[in-house]
C-alpha positions as MATLAB code, in Angstrom:
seq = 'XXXXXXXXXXXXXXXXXXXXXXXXXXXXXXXXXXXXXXXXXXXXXXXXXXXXXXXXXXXXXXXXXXXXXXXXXXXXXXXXXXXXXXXXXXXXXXXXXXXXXXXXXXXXXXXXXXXXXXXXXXXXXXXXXXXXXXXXXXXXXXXXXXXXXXXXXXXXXXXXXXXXXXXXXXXXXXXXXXXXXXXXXXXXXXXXXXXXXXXXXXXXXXXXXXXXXXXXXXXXXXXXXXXXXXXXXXXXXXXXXXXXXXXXXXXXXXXXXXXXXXXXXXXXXXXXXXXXXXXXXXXXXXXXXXXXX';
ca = [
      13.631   -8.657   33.614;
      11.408   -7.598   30.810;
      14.175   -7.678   28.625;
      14.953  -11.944   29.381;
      11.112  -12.417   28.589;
      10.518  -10.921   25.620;
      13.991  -13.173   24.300;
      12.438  -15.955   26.428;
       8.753  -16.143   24.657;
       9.813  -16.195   21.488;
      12.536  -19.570   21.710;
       9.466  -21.005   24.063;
       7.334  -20.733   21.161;
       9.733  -22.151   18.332;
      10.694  -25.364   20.988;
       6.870  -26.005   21.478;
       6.458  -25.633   18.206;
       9.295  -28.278   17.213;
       8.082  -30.346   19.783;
       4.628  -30.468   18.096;
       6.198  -30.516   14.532;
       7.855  -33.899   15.606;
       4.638  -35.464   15.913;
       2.572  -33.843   13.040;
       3.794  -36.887   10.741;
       2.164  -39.260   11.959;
      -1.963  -38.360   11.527;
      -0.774  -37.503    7.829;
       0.431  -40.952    7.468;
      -2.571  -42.400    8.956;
      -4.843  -40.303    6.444;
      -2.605  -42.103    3.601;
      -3.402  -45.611    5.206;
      -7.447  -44.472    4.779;
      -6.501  -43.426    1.294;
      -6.772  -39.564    1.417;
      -3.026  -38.848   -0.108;
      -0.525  -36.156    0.762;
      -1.317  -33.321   -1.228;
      -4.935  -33.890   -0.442;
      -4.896  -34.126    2.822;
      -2.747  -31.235    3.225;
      -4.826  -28.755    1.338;
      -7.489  -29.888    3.471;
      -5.953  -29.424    6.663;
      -4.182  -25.997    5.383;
      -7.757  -24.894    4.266;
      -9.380  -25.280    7.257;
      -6.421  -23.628    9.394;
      -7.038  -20.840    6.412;
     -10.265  -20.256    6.667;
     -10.171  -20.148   11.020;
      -7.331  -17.244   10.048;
      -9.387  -15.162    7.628;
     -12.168  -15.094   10.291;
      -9.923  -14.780   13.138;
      -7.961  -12.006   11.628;
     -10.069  -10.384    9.538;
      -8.719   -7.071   10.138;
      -5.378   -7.875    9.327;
      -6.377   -8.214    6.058;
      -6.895   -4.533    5.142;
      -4.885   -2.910    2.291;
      -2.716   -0.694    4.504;
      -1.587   -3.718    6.168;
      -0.819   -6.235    3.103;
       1.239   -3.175    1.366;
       3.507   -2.314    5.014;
       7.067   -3.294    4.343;
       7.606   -5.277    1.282;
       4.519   -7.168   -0.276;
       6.476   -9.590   -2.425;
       7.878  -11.140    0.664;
       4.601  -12.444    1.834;
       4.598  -14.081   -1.366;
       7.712  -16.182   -1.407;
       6.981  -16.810    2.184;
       3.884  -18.309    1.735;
       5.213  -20.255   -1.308;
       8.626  -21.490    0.056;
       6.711  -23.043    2.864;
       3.970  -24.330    0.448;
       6.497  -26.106   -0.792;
       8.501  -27.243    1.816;
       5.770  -28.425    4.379;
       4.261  -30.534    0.560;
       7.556  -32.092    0.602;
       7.829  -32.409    4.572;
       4.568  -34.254    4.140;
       5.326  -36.238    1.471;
       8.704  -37.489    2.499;
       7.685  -38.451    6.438;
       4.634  -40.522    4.719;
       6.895  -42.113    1.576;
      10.264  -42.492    3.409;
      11.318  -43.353    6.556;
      10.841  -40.467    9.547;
      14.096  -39.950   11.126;
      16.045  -40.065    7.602;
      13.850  -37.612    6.104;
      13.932  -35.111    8.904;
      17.599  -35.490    9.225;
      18.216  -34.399    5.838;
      15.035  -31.592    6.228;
      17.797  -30.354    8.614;
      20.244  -29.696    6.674;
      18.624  -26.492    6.828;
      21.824  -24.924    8.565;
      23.974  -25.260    5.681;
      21.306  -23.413    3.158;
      20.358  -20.776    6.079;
      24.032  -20.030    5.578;
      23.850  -18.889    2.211;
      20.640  -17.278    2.328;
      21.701  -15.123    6.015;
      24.424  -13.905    3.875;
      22.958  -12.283    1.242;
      19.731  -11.224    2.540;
      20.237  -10.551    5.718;
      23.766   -9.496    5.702;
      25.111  -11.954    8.421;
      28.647  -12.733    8.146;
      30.180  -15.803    9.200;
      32.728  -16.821   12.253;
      34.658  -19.690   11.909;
      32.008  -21.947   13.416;
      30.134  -21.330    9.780;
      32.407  -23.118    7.776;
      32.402  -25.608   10.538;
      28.545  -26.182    9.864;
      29.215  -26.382    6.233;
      32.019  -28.777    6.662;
      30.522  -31.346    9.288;
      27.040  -30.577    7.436;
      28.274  -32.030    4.116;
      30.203  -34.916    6.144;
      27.060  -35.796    7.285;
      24.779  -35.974    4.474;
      27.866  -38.078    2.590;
      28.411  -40.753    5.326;
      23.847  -40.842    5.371;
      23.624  -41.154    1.534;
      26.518  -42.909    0.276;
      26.166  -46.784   -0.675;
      28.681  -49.442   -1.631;
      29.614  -48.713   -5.327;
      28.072  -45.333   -5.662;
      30.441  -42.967   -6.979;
      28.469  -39.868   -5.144;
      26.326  -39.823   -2.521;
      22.993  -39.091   -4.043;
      19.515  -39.365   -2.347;
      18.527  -43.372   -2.778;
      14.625  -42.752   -2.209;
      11.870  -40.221   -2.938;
      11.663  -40.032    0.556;
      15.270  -38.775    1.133;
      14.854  -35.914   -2.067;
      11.912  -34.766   -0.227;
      13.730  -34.623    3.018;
      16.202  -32.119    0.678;
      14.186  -30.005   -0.843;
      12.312  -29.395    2.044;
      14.923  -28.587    3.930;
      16.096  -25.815    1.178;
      12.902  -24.652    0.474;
      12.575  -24.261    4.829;
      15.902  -22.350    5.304;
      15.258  -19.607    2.760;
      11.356  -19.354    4.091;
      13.265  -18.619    7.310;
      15.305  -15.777    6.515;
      12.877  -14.395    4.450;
      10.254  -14.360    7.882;
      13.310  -13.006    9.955;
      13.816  -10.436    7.147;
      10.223   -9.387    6.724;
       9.304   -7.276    9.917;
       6.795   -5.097    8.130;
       3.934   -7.529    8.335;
       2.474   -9.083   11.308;
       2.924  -12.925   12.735;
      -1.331  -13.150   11.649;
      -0.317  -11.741    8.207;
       2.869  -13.973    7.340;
       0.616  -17.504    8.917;
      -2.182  -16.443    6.588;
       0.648  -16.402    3.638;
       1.654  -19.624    4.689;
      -1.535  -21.415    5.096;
      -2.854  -19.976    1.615;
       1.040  -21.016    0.208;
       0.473  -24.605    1.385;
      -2.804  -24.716   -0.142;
      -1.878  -23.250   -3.429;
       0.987  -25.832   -3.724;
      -1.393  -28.571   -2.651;
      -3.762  -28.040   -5.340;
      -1.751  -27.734   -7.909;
       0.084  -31.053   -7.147;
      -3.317  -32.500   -6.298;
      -3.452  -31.989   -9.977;
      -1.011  -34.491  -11.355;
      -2.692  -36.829   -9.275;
      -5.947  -39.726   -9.653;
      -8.504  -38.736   -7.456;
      -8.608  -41.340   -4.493;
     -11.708  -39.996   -2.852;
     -14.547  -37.206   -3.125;
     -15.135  -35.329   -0.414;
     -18.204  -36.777    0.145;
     -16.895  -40.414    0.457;
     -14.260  -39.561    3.331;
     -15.749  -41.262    6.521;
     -16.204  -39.182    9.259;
     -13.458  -40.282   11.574;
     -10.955  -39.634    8.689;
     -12.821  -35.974    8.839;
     -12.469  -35.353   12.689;
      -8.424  -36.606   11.618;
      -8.291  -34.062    8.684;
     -10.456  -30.987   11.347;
      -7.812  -31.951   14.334;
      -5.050  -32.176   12.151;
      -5.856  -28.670   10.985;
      -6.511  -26.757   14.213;
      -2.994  -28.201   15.007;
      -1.630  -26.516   11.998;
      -3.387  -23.326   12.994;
      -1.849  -23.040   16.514;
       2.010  -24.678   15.074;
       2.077  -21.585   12.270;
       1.393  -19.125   14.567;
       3.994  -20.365   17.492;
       6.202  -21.002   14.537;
       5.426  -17.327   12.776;
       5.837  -15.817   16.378;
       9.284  -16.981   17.137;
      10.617  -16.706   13.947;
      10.412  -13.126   13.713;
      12.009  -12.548   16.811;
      14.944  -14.949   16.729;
      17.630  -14.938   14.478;
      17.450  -17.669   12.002;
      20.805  -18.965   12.938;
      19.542  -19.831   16.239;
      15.915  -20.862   15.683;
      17.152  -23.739   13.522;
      18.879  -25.121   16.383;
      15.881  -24.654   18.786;
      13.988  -26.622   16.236;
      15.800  -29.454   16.786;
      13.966  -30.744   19.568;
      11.272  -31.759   16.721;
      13.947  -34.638   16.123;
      14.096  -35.659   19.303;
       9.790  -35.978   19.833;
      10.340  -37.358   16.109;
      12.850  -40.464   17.153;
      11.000  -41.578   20.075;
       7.218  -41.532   17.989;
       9.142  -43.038   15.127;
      10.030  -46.187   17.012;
       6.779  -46.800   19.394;
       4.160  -45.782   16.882;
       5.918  -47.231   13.578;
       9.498  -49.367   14.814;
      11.449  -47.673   12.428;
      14.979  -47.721   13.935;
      18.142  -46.129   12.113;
      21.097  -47.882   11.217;
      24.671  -47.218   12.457;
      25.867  -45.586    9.427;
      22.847  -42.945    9.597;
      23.180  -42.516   12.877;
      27.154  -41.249   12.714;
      25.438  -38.998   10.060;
      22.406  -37.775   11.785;
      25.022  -36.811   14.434;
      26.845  -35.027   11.965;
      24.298  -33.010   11.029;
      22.435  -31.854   14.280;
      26.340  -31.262   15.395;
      26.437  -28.701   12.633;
      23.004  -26.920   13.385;
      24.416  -26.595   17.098;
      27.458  -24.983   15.864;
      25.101  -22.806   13.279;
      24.207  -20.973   16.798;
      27.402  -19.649   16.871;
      28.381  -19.211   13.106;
      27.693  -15.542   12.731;
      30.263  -12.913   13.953;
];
């Protein structure tokens, strides 16, 4: 009995957390409409999910702690998903929300490659399935009439690729780092996401001092940011304790939640072709359950 809840609480956590995830798009979008961009509005929102962590879990900040298991992991941690939830952000706000996610997960076919050479997975037959219908999938989404390869058609759709690489190898690194605690490794990441959204903040004309954002766009950016907090931890929690095989697939309820808040908040609606892809690919990350022998 104890043994089916502590596999239970952990998938709970990652499917609440997708289900959340799947909705997080949308007050990011609205903060572009007020003219507080990406980057800026996700600094903000990381920093204030940052600085409830540091108080929060202070004590998980002592040296004895940060140097347990291997230090450099927190590092790429926090900066793979810097990078992917910039580009998450980016893409859902720039490109349209169910073609950006659907490339984000092709996460699957990258988790392969990383599982097998950091975590030492090996692959069944079912993994060279995922690559296989994985590939299909992004070729029948991307390719247009006289294209000679299927390349990404929109900033949108990069994003939705990078992130997606950028998400599978933060993934295995979390499921490979079990020297430091879920508090330590959702400190790494809200510090990474900051870090990265500063520095493209950079490259960027300033649309608004902090000082000139009205306040409802401020209790946005503050709610925004205590949903952060709580999705990084769920997230952090049942990522450590589930192999990342299998918590890409539980994940995929985010696309579900994503489809349905897609068309009644914005009307976007897919068309035929990218749906026969988009089936394609989450058909791959269900197989990418069973891929490892």
């Amino acid at each position: 009995m104890l043994t089916e809840q502590k596999n239970t609480f952990p998938r709970s956590a990652l499917f609440i957390g997708a289900g959340i995830w799947g909705l997080l798009w949308y007050p990011y979008r609205l903060l572009e409409q007020a003219n507080i961009n990406g980057p800026a509005s996700a600094t903000i929102t990381y920093s204030f999910a940052l600085l409830l962590g540091l108080v929060i879990f202070r004590k998980n900040l002592r040296a004895s702690h940060l140097s347990d298991g291997n230090p450099y992991l927190l590092f790429w941690i926090g900066l793979l998903v810097g990078c992917a939830c910039m580009a998450y952000i980016l893409g859902v706000i720039h490109g349209e929300v169910m073609r950006v996610l659907l490339l984000f997960y092709l996460a699957p076919l990258w988790t392969i490659i990383f599982s097998r050479f950091l975590l030492k997975e090996k692959l069944s037959t079912y993994g060279y399935w995922v690559i296989c219908i994985s590939l299909s999938g992004a070729t029948t989404m991307l390719w247009q009439p006289g294209d000679n390869f299927p390349l990404p058609s929109s900033y949108g759709d990069w994003m939705g690729l990078a992130g997606g690489f950028a998400f599978a190898l933060s993934n295995v690194l979390i499921r490979k780092d079990q020297g430091h605690s879920v508090q330590l490794k959702s400190l790494a990441v809200w510090l990474g996401v900051v870090v990265v959204g500063l520095s493209y903040s950079l490259f960027l004309p300033m649309t608004h001092l902090l000082t000139e954002i009205p306040l409802n766009s401020w209790l946005l950016l503050l709610g925004t940011g205590l949903a952060v907090f709580i999705l990084s931890l769920i997230l952090q929690y049942g990522l450590t304790h589930v192999p990342a095989n299998q918590a890409i697939v539980l994940l995929l309820f985010e696309l579900v939640v994503a489809a349905v808040a897609a068309y009644l908040l914005t009307n976007e609606s897919m068309t035929l072709k990218e749906w026969i892809g988009g089936a394609m690919i989450v058909s791959a990350s269900l197989f990418s359950s069973r891929m490892n022998r």
